[in-house]
matplotlib code that plots the C-alpha trace (Angstrom):
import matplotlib.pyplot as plt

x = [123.7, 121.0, 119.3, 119.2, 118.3, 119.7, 118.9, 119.9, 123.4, 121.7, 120.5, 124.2, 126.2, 123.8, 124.1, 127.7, 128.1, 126.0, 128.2, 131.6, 129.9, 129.9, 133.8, 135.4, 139.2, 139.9, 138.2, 140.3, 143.5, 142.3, 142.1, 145.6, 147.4, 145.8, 146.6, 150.5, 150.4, 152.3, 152.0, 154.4, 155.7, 156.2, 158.0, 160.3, 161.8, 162.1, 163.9, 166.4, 166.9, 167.3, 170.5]
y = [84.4, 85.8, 82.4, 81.8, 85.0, 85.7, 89.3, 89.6, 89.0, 86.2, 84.3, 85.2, 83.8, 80.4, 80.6, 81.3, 78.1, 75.9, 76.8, 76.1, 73.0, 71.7, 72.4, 69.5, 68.4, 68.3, 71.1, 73.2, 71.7, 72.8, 76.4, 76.7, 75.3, 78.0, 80.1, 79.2, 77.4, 73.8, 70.8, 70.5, 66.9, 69.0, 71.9, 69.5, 67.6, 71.2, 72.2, 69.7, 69.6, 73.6, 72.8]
z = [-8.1, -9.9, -11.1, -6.8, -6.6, -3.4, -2.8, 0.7, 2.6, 4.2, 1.1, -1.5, 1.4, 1.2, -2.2, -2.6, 0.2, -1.8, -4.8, -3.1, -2.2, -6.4, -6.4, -7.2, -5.9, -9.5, -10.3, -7.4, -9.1, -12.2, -11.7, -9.6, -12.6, -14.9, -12.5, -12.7, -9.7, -10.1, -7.8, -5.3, -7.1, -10.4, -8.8, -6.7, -9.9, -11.7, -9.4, -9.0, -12.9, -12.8, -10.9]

ax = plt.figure().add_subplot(projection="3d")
ax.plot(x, y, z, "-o")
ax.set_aspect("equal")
plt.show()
C-alpha cells in the first residue's frame, strides 16, 4: 500500500480494490489449501474411505 501510496481511507480502499482485483481463481485456491482447507471433491472421497 505504500508503493500506491494511498494515504487516505478513500485512496487504501481503491487500492486494496484494485489489488483484489489481481487475485486469481487459482490463486484463491491456492491460499485455502495452505490454509488446511481441502476441496469439497477431496474431502468427499476422504470421507467415504475414513469409514
Amino acid at each position: 500500500m505504500r508503493r500506491v501510496g494511498a494515504r487516505t481511507p478513500e485512496r487504501l480502499q481503491e487500492a486494496i480494490g484494485e489489488a483484489l482485483l489481481t487475485i486469481t481463481a487459482q490463486d484463491a485456491f491456492g491460499w485455502f489449501i495452505h490454509c488446511g482447507y481441502r476441496s469439497p471433491s477431496s474431502s468427499a472421497s476422504n470421507e467415504e474411505g475414513e469409514r
